[in-house]
C-alpha positions as CSV (number, residue, x, y, z in Angstrom):
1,X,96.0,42.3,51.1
2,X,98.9,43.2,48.7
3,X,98.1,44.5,45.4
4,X,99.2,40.9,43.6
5,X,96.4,39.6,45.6
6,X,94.1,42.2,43.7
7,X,95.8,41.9,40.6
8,X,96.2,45.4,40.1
9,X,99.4,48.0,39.9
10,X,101.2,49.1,42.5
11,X,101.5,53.0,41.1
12,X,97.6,52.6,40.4
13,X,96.8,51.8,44.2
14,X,99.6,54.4,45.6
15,X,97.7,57.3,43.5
16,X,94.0,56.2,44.0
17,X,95.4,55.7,47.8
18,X,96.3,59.7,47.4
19,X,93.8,60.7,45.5
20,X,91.3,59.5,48.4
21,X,93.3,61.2,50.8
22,X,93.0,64.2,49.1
23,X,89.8,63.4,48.7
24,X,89.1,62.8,52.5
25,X,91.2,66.5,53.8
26,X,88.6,68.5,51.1
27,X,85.8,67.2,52.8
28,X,87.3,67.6,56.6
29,X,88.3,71.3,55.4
30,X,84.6,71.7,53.9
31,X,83.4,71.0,57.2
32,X,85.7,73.6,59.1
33,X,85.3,76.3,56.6
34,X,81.6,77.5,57.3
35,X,82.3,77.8,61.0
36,X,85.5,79.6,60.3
37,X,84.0,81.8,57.6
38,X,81.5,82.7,60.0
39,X,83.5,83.4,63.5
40,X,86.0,85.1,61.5
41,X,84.0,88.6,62.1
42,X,83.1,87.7,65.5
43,X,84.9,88.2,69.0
44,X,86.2,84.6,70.4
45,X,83.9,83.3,72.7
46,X,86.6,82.6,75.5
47,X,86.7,84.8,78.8
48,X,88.2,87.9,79.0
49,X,89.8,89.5,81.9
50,X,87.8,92.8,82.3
51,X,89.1,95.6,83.9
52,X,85.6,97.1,84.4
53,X,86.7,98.8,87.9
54,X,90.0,100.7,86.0
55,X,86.5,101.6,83.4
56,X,84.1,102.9,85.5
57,X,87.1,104.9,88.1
58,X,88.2,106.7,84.9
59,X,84.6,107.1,83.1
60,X,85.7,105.7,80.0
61,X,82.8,103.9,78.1
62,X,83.1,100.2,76.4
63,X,83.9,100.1,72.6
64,X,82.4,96.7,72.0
65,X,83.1,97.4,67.9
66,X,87.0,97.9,68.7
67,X,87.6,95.2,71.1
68,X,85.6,92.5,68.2
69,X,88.0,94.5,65.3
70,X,91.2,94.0,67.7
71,X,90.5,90.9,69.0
72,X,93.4,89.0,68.9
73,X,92.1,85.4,68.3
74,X,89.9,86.5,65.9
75,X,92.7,88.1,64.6
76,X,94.6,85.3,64.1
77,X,91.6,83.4,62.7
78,X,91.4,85.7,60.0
79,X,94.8,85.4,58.8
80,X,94.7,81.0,58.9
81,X,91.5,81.4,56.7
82,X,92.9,83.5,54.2
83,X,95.9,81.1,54.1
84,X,93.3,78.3,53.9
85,X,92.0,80.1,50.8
86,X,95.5,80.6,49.0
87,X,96.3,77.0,49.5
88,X,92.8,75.7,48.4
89,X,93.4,78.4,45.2
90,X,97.2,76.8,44.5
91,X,96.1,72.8,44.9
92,X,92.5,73.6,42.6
93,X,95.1,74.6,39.7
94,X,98.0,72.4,40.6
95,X,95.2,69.7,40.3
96,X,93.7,71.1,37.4
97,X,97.2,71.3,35.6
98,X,98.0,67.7,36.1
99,X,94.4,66.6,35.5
100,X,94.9,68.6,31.7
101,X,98.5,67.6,31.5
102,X,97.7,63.7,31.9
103,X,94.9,63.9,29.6
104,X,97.2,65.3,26.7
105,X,99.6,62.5,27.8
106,X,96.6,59.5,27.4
107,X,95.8,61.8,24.1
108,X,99.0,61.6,22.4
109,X,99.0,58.1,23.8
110,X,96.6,56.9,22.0
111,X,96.9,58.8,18.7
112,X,93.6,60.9,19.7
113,X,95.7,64.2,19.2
114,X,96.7,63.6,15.5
């Protein structure tokens, strides 16, 4: 289908095509973000090699605490979801702007400013 089949503009479809896709990564990122958010503060749940033997032969005690705080994939988690938040922060206003921006636009358009 072609947008002459429709009858409609070609700009119109391209930015309703874009605002859908923008549309369609907010709701895939609103799905991530609670499990993120949550394992963020937690250890990764992926095997560890343990060196319990070196432990026990030197009578040093397990720091659970340290190795969740210093665990690297957590880590690294942390520091993708705080970029996640930055960018979410920058496209809300860029959106926002434009959003305001085009509505001036339609209002000086029309006459609905004077």
């Amino acid at each position: 289908m072609t947008p002459a089949d429709l009858d409609a503009d070609a700009d119109e479809l391209r930015l309703a095509d874009l605002v859908a896709q923008v549309r369609r990564e907010a709701d895939e990122l609103a799905t991530l973000l609670p499990v993120a958010v949550g394992a963020q503060w937690t250890a990764a749940p992926v095997a560890r090699p343990r060196e319990d033997t070196a432990e026990r032969s030197k009578h040093e005690r397990s720091d659970p605490t340290s190795d969740v705080a210093l665990d690297t994939d957590r880590l690294q988690l942390r520091n993708h979801l705080l970029h996640t938040e930055r960018v979410i922060r920058a496209v809300a206003a860029a959106l926002q702007d434009a959003r305001q921006e085009l509505k001036r636009g339609l209002a000086a358009w029309t006459g609905a400013d004077r």
